[in-house]
Backbone as CSV, one residue per row, in Angstrom:
resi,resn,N_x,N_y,N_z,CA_x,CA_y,CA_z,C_x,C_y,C_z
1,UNK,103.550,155.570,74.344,102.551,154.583,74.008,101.786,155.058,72.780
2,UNK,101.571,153.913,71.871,100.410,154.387,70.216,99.192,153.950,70.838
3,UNK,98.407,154.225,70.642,96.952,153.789,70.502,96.054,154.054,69.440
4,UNK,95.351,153.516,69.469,94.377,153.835,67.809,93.012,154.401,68.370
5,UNK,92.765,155.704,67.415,91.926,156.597,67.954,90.365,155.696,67.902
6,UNK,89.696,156.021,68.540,88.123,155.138,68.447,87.576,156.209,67.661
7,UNK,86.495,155.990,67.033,85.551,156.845,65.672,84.803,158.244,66.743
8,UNK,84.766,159.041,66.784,84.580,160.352,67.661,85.334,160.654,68.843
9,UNK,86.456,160.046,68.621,87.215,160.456,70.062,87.887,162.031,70.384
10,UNK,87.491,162.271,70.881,88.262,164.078,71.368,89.030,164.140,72.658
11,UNK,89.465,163.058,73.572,89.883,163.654,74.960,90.665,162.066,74.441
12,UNK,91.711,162.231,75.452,92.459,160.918,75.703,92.151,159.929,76.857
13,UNK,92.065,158.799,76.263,91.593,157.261,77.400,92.542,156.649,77.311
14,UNK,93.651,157.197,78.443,94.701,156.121,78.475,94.562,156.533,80.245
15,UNK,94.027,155.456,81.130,93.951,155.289,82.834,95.622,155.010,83.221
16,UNK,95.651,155.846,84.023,96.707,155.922,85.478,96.719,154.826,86.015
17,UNK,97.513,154.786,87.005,98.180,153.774,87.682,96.857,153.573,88.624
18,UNK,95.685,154.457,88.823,94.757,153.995,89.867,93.256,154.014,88.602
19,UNK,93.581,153.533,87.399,92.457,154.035,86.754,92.010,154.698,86.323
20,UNK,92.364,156.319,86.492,91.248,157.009,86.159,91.520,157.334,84.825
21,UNK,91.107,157.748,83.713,91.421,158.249,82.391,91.164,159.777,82.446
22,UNK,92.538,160.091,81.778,93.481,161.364,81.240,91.997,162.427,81.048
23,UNK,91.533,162.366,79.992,90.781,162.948,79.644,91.528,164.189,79.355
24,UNK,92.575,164.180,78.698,93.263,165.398,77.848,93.152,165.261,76.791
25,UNK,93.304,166.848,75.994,93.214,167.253,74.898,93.772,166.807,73.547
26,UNK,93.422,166.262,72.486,93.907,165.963,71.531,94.088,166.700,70.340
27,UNK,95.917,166.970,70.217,95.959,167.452,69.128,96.896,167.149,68.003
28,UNK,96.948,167.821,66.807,97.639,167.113,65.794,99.282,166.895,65.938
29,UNK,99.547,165.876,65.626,101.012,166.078,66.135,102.038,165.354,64.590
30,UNK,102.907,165.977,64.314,103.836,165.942,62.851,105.234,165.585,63.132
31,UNK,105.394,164.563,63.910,106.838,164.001,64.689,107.517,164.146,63.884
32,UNK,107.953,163.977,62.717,109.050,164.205,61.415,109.215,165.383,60.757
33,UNK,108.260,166.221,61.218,108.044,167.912,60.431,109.528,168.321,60.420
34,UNK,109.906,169.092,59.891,111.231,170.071,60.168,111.317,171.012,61.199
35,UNK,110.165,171.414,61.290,109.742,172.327,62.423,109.303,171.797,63.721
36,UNK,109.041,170.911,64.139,108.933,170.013,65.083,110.312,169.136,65.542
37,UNK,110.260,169.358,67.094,111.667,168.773,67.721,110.460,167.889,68.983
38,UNK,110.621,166.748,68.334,110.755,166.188,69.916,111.572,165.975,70.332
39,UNK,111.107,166.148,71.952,112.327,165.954,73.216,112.604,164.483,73.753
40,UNK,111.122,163.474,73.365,111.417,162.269,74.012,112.141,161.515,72.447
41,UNK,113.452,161.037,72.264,113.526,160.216,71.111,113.072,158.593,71.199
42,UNK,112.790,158.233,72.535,112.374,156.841,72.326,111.046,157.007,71.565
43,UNK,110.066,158.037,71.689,109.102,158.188,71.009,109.135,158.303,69.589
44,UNK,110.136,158.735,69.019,110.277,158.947,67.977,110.996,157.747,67.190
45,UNK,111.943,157.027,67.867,112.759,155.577,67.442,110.961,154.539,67.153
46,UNK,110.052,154.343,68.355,108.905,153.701,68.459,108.352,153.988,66.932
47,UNK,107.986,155.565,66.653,107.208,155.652,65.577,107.978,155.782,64.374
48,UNK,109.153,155.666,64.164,109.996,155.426,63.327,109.728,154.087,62.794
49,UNK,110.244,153.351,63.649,109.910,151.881,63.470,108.016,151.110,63.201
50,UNK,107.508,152.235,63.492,106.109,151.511,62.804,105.766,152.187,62.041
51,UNK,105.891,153.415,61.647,105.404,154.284,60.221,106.352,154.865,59.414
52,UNK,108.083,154.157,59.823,109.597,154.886,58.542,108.995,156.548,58.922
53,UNK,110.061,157.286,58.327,110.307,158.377,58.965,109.410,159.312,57.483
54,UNK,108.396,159.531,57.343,107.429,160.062,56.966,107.615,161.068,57.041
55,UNK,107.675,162.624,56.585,107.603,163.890,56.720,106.245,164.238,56.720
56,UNK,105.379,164.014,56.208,104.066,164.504,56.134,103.203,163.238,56.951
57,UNK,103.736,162.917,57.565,102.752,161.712,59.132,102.173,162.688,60.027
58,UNK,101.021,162.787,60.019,100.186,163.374,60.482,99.265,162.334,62.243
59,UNK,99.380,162.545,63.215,98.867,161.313,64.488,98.555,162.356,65.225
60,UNK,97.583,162.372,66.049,97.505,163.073,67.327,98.025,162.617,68.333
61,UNK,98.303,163.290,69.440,98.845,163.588,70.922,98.766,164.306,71.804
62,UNK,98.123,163.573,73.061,97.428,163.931,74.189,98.012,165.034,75.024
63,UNK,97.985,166.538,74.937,98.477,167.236,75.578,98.841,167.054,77.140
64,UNK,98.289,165.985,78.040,98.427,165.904,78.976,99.168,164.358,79.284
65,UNK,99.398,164.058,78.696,99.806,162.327,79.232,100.833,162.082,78.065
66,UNK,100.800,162.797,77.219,101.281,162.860,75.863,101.537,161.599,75.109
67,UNK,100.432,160.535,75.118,99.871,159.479,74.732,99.980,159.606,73.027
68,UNK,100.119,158.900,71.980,100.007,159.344,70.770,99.251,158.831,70.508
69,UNK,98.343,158.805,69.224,97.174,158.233,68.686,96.773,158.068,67.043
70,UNK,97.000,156.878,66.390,96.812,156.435,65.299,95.321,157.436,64.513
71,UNK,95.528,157.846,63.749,94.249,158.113,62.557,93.359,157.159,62.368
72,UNK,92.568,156.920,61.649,91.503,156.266,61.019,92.083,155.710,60.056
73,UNK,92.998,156.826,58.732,93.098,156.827,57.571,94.549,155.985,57.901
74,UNK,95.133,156.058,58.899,96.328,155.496,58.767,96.065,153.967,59.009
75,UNK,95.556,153.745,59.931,94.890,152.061,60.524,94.335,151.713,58.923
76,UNK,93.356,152.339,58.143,92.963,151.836,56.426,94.285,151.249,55.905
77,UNK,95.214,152.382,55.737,96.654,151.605,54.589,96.856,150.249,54.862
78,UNK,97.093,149.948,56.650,97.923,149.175,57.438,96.866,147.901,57.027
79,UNK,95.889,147.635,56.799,95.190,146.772,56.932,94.851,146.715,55.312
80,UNK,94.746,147.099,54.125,94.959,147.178,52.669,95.777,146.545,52.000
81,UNK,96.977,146.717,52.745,98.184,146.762,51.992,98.797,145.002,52.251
């Protein structure tokens, strides 16, 4: 799942099947790096298809739910352009 980060967000708000929200850690995540392997590829086909395969795409992801999460600066282009 993408979601778009809210303006001071630090923990992840994506609720469980009974509600409650994750409240895990957010950190930087570089899905196209060379040095980076993800293991899920539907995740990667998903963000392929909404940001082309970018080497320097920079998104966070929720260490615990492993939720991904849009930038600020990236939501600017998308809405500019």
């Amino acid at each position: 799942m993408i979601k778009d980060l809210i303006e001071k967000q630090v923990v992840c708000s994506q609720r469980n099947e009974k509600g409650k929200a994750c409240h895990g850690g957010l950190k930087r995540y570089h899905p196209f790096a060379d040095y980076y392997n993800e293991a899920d590829s539907d995740t990667l086909k998903l963000l392929e298809k909404e940001f082309g395969r970018e080497e320097t795409l920079i998104l966070l992801k929720c260490e615990e739910c492993l939720t991904v999460y849009r930038l600020p600066e990236i939501l600017e282009k998308r809405y500019q352009s």
